[in-house]
SEBANU-868761 format. One line per 10 residues: number of its first residue (from 1); their letters; for each residue x, y, z of N, C-alpha, C. Coordinates in steps of 0.001 Angstrom, whole numbers, padded with zeros to 6 digits. Layout:
<pavos>
NUM) A) X,Y,Z,X,Y,Z,X,Y,Z | ...
</pavos>
This chain:
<pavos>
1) XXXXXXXXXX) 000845,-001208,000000,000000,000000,000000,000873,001249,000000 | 001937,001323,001001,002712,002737,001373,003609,002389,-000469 | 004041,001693,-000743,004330,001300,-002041,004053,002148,-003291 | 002075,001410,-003306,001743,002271,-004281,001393,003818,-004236 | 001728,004124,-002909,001165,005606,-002795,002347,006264,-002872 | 003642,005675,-002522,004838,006931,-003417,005189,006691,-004887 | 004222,005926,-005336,004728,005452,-006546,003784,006876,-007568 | 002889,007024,-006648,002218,008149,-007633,001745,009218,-007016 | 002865,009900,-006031,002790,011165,-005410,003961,011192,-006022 | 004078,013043,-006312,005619,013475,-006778,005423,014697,-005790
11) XXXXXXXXXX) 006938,015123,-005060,007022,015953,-004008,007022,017332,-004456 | 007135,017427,-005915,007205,018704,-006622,005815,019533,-006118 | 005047,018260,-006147,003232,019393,-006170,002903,020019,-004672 | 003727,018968,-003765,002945,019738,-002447,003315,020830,-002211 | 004152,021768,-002815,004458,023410,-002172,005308,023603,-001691 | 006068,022682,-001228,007662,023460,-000420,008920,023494,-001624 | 009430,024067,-001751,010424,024226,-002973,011532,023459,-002865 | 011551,023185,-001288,013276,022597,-000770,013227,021401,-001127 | 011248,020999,-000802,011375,019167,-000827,010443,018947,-002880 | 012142,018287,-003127,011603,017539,-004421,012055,016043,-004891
21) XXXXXXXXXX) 011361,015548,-005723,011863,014316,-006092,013149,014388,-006566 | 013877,014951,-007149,015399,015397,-007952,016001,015148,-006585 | 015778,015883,-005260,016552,016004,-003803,016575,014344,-003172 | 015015,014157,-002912,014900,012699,-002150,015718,011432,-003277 | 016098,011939,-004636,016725,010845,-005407,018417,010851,-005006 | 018892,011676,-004936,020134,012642,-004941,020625,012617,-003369 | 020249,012945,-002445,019817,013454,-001363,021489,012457,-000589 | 022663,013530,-000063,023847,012631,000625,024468,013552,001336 | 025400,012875,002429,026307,013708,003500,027225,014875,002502 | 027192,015039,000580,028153,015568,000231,027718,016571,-000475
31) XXXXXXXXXX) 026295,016253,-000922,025164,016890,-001984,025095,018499,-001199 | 024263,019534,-002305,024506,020199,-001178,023303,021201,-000718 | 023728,021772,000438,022913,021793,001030,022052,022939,000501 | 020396,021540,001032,019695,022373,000225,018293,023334,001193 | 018838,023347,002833,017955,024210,003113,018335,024235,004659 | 018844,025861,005454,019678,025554,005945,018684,027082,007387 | 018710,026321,008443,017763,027638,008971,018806,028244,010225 | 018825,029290,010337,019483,030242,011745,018672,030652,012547 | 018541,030540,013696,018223,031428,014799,018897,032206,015303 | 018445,033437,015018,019387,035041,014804,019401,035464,016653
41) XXXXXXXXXX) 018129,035741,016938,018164,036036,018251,016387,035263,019142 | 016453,035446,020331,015197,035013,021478,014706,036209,021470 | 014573,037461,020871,013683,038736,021125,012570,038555,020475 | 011597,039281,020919,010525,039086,020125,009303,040085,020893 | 008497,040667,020271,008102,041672,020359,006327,041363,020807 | 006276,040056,020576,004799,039154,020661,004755,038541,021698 | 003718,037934,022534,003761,036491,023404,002615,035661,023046 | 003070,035316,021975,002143,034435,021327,002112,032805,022168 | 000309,032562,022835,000760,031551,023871,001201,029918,023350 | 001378,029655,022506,002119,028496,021965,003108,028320,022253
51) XXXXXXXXXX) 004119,029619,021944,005119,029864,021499,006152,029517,022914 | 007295,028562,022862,007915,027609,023471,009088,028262,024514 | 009387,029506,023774,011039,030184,023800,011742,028929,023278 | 012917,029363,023516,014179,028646,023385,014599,028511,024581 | 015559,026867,024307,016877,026405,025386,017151,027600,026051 | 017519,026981,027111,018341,028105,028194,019692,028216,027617 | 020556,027428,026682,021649,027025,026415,022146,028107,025130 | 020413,028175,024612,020730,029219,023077,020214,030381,023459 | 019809,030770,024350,019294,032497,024902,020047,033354,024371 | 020153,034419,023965,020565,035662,023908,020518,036071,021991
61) XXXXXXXXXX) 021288,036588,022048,021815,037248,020339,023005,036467,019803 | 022687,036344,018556,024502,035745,017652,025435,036904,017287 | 026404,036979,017877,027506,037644,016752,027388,037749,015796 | 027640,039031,015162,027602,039189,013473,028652,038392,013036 | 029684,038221,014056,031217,037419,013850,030845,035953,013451 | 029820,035542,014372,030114,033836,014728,028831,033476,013581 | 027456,034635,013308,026980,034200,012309,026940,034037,010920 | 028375,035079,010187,028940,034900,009252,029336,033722,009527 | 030531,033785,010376,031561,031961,010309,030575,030960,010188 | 029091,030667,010493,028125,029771,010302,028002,030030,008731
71) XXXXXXXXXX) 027876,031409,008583,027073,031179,006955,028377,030505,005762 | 029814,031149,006015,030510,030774,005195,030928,028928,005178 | 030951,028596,006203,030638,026870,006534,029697,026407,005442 | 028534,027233,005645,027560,026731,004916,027605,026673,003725 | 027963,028375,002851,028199,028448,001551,029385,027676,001367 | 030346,027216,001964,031423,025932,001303,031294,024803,001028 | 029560,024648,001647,028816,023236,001297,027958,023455,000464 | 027981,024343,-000648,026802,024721,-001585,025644,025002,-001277 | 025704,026423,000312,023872,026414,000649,023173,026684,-000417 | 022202,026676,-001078,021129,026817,-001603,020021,027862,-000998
81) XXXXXXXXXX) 019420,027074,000044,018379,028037,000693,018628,027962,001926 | 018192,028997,002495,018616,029847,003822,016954,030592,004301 | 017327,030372,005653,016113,031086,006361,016267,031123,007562 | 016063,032822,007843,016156,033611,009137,015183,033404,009843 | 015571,032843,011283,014017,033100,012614,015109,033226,013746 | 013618,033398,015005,014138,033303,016120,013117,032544,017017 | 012804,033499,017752,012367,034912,018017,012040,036031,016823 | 011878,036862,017155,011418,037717,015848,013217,038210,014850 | 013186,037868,014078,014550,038098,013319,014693,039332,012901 | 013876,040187,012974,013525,041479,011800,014481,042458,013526
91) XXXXXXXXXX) 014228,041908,014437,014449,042763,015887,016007,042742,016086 | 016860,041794,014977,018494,041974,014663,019259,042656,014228 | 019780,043176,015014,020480,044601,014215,021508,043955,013106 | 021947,042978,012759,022840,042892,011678,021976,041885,010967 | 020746,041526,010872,020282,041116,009330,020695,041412,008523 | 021088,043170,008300,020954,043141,006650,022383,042482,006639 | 023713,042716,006900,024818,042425,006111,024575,040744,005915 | 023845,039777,006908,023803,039059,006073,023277,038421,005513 | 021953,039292,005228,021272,039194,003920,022324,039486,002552 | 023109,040553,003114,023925,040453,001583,025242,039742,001623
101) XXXXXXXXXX) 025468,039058,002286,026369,037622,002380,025457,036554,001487 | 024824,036287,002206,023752,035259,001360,022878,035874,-000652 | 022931,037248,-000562,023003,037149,-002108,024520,037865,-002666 | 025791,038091,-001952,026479,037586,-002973,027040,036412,-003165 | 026694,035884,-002493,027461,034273,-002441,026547,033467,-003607 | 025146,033912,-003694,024581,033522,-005259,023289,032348,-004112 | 023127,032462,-002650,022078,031922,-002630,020505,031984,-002939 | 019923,030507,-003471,018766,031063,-004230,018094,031598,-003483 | 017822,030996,-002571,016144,031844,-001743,016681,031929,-000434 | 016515,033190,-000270,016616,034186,001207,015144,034002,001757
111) XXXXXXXXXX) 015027,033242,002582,013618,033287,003416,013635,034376,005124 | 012579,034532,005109,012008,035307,006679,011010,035324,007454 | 011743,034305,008057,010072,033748,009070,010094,035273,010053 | 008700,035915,009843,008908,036943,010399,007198,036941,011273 | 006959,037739,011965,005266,037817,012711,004979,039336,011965 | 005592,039902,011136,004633,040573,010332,004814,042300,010725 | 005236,042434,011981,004795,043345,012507,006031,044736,012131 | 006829,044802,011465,008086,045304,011175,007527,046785,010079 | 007682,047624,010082,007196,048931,009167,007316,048215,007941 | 006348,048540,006162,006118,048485,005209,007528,048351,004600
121) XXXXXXXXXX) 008280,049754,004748,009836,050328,004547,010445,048945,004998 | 010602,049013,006116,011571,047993,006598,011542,046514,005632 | 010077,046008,005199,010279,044705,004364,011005,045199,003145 | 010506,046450,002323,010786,046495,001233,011989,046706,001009 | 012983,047402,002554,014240,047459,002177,014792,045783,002017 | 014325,044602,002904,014850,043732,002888,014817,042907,001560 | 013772,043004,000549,013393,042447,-000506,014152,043330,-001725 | 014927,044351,-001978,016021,045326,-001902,017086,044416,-001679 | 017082,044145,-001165,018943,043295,-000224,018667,042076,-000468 | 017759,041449,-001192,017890,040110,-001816,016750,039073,-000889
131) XXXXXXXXXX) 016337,039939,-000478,014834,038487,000826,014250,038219,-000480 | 013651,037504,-000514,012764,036480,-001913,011542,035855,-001413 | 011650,035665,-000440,010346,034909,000662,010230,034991,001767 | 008763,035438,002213,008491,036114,003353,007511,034825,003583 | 007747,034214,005157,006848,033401,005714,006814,033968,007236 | 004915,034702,007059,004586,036004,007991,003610,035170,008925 | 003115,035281,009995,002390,034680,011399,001092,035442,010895 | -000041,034901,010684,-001281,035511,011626,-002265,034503,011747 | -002801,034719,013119,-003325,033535,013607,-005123,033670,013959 | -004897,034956,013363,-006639,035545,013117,-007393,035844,012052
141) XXXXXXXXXX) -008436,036021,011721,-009255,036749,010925,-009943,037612,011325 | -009352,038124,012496,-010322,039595,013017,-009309,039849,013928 | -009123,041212,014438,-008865,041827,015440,-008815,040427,016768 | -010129,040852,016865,-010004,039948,018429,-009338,038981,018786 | -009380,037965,017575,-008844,036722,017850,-007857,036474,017575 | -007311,037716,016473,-005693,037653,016247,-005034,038435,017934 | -005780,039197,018916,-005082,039748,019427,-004766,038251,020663 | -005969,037631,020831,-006074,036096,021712,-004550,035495,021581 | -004426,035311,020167,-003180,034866,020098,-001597,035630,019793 | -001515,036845,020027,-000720,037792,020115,-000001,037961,021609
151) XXXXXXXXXX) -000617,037413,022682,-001088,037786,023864,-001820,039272,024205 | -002455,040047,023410,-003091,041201,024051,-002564,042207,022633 | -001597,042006,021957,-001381,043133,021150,-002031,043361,019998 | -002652,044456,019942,-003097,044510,018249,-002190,044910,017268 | -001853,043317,016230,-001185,043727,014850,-002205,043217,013991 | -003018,043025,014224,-004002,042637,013146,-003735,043363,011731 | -004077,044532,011894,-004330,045450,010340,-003018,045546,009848 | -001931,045857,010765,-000548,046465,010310,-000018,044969,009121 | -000085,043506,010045,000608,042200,009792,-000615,042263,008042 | -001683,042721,008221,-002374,042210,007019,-001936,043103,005987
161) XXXXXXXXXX) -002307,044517,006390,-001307,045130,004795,-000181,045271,004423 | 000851,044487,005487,002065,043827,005017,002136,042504,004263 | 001047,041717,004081,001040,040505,003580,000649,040891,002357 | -000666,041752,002257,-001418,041665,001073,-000464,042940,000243 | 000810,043918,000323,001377,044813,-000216,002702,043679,-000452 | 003134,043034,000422,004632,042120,-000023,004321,041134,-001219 | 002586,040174,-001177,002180,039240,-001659,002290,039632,-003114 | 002129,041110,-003747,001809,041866,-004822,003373,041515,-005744 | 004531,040752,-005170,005615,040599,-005748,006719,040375,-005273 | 006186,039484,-004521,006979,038714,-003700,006450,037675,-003125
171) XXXXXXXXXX) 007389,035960,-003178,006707,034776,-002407,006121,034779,-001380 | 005102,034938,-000251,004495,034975,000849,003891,034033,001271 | 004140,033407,002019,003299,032508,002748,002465,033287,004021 | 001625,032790,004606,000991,032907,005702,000824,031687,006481 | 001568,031808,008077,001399,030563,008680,000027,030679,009717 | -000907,029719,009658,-001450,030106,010420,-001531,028808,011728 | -000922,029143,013366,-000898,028337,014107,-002785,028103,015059 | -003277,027022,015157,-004453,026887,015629,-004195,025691,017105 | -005165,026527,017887,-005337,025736,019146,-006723,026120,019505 | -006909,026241,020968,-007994,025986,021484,-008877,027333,021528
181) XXXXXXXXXX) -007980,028358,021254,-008268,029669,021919,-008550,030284,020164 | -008253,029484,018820,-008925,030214,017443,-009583,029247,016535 | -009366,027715,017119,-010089,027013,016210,-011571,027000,015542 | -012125,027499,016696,-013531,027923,016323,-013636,028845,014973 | -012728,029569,014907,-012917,030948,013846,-012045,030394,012429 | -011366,028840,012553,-010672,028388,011302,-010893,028925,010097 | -012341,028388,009435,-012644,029040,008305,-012618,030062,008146 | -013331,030873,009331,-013785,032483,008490,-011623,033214,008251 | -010609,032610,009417,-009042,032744,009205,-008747,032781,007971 | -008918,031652,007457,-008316,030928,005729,-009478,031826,004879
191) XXXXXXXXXX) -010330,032172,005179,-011241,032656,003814,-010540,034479,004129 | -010255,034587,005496,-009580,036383,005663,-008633,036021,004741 | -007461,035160,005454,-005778,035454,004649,-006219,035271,003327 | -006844,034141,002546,-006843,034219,001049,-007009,035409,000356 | -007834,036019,001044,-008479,037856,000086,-006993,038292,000233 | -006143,037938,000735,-004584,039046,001627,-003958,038395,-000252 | -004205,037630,-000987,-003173,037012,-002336,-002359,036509,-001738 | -001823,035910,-000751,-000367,035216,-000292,000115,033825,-001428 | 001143,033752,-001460,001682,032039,-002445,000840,031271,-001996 | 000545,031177,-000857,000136,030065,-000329,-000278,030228,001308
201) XXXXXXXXXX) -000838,029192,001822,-001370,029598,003496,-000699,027848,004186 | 000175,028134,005058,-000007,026972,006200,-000203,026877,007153 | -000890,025671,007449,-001606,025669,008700,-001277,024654,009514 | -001355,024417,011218,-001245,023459,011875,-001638,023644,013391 | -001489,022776,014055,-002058,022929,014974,-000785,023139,015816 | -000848,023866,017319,000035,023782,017909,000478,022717,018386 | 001972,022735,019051,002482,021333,020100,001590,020827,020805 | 001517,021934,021368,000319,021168,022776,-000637,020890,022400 | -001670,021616,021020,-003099,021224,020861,-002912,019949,020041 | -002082,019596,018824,-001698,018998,018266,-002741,017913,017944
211) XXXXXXXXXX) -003873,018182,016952,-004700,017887,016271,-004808,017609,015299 | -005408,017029,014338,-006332,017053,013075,-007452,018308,012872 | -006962,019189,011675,-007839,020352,011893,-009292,020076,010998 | -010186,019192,011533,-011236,018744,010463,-012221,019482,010826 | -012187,020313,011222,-013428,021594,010940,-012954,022625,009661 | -011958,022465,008823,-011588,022422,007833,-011596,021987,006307 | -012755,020897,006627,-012458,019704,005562,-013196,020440,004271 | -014324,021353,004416,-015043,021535,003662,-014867,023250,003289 | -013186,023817,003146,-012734,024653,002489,-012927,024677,000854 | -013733,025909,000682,-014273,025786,-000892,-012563,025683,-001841
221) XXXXXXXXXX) -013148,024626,-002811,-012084,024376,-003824,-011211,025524,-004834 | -011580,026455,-004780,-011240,027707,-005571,-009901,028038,-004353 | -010235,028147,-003520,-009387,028686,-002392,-008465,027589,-002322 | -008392,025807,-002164,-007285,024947,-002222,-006754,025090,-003757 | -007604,025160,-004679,-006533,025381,-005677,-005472,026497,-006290 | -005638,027662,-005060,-004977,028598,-005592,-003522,028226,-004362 | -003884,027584,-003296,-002079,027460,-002326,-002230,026148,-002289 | -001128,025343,-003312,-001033,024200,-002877,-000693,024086,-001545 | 000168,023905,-000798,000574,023470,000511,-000722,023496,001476 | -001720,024195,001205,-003193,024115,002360,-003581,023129,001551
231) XXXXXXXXXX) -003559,022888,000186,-004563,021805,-000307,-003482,020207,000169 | -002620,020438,000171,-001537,019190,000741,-002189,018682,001388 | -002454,019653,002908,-002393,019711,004072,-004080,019010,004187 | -005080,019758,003742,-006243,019798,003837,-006289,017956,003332 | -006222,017347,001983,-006131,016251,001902,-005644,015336,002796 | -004726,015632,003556,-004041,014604,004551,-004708,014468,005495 | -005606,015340,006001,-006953,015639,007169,-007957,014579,006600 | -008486,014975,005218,-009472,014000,004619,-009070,012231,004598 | -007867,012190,004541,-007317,010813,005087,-006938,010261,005682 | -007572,011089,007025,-007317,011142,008400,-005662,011228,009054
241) XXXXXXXXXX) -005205,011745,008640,-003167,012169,008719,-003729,013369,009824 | -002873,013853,010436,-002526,015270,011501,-001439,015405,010726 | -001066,016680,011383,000196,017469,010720,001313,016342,011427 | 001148,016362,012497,002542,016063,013532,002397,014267,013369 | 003280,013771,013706,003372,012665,013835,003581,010923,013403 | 004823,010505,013319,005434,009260,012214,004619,008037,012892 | 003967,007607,011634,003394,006001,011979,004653,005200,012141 | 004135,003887,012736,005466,003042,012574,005683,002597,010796 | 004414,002725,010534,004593,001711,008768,005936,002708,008013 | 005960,004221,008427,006785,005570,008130,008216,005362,008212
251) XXXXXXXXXX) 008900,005868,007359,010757,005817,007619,011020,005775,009248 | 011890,005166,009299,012336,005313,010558,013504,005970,010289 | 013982,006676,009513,015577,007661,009494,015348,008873,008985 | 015799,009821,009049,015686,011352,008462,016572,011394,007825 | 015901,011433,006345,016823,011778,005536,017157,013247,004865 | 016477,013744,005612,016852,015754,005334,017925,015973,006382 | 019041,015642,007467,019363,015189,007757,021076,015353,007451 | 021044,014878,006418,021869,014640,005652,022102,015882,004613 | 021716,017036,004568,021546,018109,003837,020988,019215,003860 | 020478,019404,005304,020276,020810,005449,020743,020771,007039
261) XXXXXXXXXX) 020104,022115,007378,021093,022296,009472,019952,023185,009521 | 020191,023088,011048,019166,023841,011884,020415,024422,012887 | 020449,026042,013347,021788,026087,013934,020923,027626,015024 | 021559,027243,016391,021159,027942,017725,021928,027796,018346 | 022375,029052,018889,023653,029707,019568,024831,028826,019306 | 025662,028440,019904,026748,027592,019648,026411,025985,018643 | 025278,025310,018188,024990,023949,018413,024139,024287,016744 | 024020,022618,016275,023302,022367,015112,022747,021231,015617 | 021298,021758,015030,020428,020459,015810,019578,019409,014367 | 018951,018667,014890,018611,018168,013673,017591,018465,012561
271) XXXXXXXXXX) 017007,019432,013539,015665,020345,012879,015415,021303,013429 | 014098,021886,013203,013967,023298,013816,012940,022628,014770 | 011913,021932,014377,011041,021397,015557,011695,020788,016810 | 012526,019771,016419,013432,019135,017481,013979,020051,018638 | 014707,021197,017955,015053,022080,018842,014059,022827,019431 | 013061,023025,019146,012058,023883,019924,011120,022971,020714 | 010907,022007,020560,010558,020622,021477,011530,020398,022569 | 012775,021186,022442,013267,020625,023521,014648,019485,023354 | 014726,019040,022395,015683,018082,022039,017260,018348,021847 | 018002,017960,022086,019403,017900,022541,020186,018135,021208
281) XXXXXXXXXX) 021112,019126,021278,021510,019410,020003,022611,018098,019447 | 022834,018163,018096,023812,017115,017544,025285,017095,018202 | 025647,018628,018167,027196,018919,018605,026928,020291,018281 | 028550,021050,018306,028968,022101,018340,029141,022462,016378 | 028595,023656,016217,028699,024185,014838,030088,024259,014460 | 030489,023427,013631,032013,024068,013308,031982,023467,011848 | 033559,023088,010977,033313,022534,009856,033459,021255,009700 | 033051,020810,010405,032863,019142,010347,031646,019142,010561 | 030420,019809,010972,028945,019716,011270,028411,018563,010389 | 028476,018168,009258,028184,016928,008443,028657,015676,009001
291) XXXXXXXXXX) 029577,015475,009552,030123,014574,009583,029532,013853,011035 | 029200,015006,011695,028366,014745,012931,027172,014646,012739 | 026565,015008,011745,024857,014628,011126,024520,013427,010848 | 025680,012976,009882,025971,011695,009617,025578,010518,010179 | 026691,010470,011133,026849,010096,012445,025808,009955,012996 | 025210,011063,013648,023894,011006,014000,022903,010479,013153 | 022761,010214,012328,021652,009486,011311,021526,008615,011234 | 022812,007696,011184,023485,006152,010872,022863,005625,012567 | 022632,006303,013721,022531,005566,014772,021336,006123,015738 | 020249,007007,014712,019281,007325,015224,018118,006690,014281
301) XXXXXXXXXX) 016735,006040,015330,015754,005079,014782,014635,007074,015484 | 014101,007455,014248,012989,008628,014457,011872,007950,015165 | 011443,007066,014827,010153,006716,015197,010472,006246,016789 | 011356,005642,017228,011736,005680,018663,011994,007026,019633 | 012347,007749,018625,012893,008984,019313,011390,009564,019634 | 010759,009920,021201,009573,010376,020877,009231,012021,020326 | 010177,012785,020211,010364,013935,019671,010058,013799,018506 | 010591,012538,017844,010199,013023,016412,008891,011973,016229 | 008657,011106,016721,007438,010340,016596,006074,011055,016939 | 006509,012163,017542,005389,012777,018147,005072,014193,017409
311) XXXXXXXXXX) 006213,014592,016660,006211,016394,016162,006514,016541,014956 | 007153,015173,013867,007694,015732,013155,006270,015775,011718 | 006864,016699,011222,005478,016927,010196,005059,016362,009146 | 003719,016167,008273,003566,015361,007537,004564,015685,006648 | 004759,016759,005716,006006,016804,004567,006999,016007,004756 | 007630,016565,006160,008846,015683,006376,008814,014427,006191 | 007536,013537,007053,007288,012017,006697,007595,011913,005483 | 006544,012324,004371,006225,012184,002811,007654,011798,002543 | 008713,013347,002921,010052,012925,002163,010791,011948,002212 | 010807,011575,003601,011773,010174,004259,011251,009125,003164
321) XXXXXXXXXX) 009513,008909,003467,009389,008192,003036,009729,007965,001367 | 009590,009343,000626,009951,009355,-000512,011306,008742,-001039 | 012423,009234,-000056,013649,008679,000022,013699,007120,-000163 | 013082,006291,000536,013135,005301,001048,012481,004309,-000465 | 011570,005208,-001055,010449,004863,-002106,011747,004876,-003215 | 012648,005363,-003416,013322,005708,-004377,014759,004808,-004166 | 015036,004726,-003084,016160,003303,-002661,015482,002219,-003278 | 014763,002181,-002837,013884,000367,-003149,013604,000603,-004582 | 013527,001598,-005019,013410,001622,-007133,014474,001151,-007381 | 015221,001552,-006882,016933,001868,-007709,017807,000980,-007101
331) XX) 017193,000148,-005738,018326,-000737,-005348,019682,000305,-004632 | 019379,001056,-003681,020403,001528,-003765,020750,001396,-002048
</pavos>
């Protein structure tokens, strides 16, 4: 069964650019890397109640010093794609220089997980300096319920005519996180952000609520066919999937892994969820970081690990499993 169903899914359609069939065929400790995330700083200007913080271990701000020496590591392994978070990233005083590290070095996509809330000016200078994709927070379709999940602040209007003015020419996503305190208002959320034009909308439930969002199921089709990644998402609900979580029938190895980094304060961890769950970093960032991924891969079973049995997301599954779908073609 899991057989015939990677035999006629291709990873190109679900919406993420990083994960494709060309990668999960290709995909090695030498290949290169094709999607690589920083945590700039723990500031943040929101208290959005999901939201985890960070390790006591990665608290504070990066050096402009020590986050170049990360990026040039990286560009010596052929980064590809790159993406800034934190905490709020936009609240870093040295973004821009290396935003322009990352486009002269010729990387393709400059991403910015950002909550939206940063002056008009301020994005457009960054999209100026080479940003290419903006992946912005709002977790409402009104005032009220965006402020529920803000803790108390109103960015409602500001975060929306930053989406719907960036969306006009430039990649945008909209993430939208759901728990107990906006699920009720799901639809009327996804029918607000769509009027905003974004690439696309994702959605999930938080850690803690960590659900199946099937008060969802019956999102009019005009609206899934314009963002793939909600229509991904929305199908995997209809076949009863949640965002979070590896069956046993599912890879038991991560094979992204092997080609991209997740990197907080001193340490590279194996993902970005892992680390914000709480999970123990691989080692210390330096230029052997592959070799310790490796390592770590060859002697980690995911589906045992309950961090990742419990958080890691459907895409990610899809890919492993895609990986795994493409060994067993090829004998490899």
């Amino acid at each position: 069964m899991l057989q015939e169903k990677f035999s006629n899914m291709k990873l190109d359609d679900i919406g993420f650019y990083t994960l494709t069939d060309e990668r999960a065929k290709n995909t090695s400790e030498t290949s290169p890397l094709m999607r690589c995330e920083l945590l700039l700083t723990d500031k943040c200007n929101l208290h959005c109640p999901y939201c985890r913080g960070m390790r006591k271990d990665i608290r504070g701000e990066l050096s402009l010093s020590y986050a170049q020496r990360v990026f040039w590591v990286w560009i010596s392994h052929g980064l590809q794609n790159v993406r800034f978070s934190g905490g709020e990233p936009t609240l870093y005083p040295y973004l821009e220089p290396l935003i322009k590290l990352c486009r002269k070095s010729n990387v393709k996509k400059i991403a910015i997980s950002t909550n939206g809330t940063q002056s008009l000016d301020y994005y457009k200078r960054l999209v100026d300096l080479g940003v290419n994709d903006f992946s912005i927070s709002l977790d409402g379709g009104c005032c009220a319920v965006n402020m529920k999940m803000t803790g108390g602040i109103d960015t409602f209007k500001k975060v929306s005519k930053n989406i719907q003015y960036l969306s006009w020419y430039n990649y945008v996503t909209v993430g939208i996180v759901f728990n107990k305190l906006n699920i009720s208002s799901a639809m009327e959320t996804i029918k607000y952000i769509d009027g905003l034009n974004p690439s696309d909308i994702r959605i999930i439930s938080s850690a803690q609520y960590n659900q199946a969002l099937n008060n969802l199921l019956d999102i009019p089709k005009d609206i899934l066919n314009r963002h793939p990644i909600l229509k991904y998402r929305i199908n995997n609900f209809r076949m009863g999937r949640n965002v979070r979580g590896i069956g046993e029938q599912d890879a038991h190895k991560c094979y992204l892994i092997k080609d991209d980094a997740a990197v907080a304060g001193k340490y590279h961890f194996p993902c970005i969820i892992y680390l914000r769950e709480g999970g123990k970093p691989i080692g210390a960032m330096n230029q052997d970081f592959r070799k310790e991924r490796t390592k770590w891969f060859e002697n980690h079973d995911s589906y045992k690990d309950p961090i990742c049995r419990r958080n890691c997301l459907d895409v990610c599954i899809d890919y492993n499993n895609r990986v795994e779908y493409f060994k067993r073609r090829y004998n490899n």
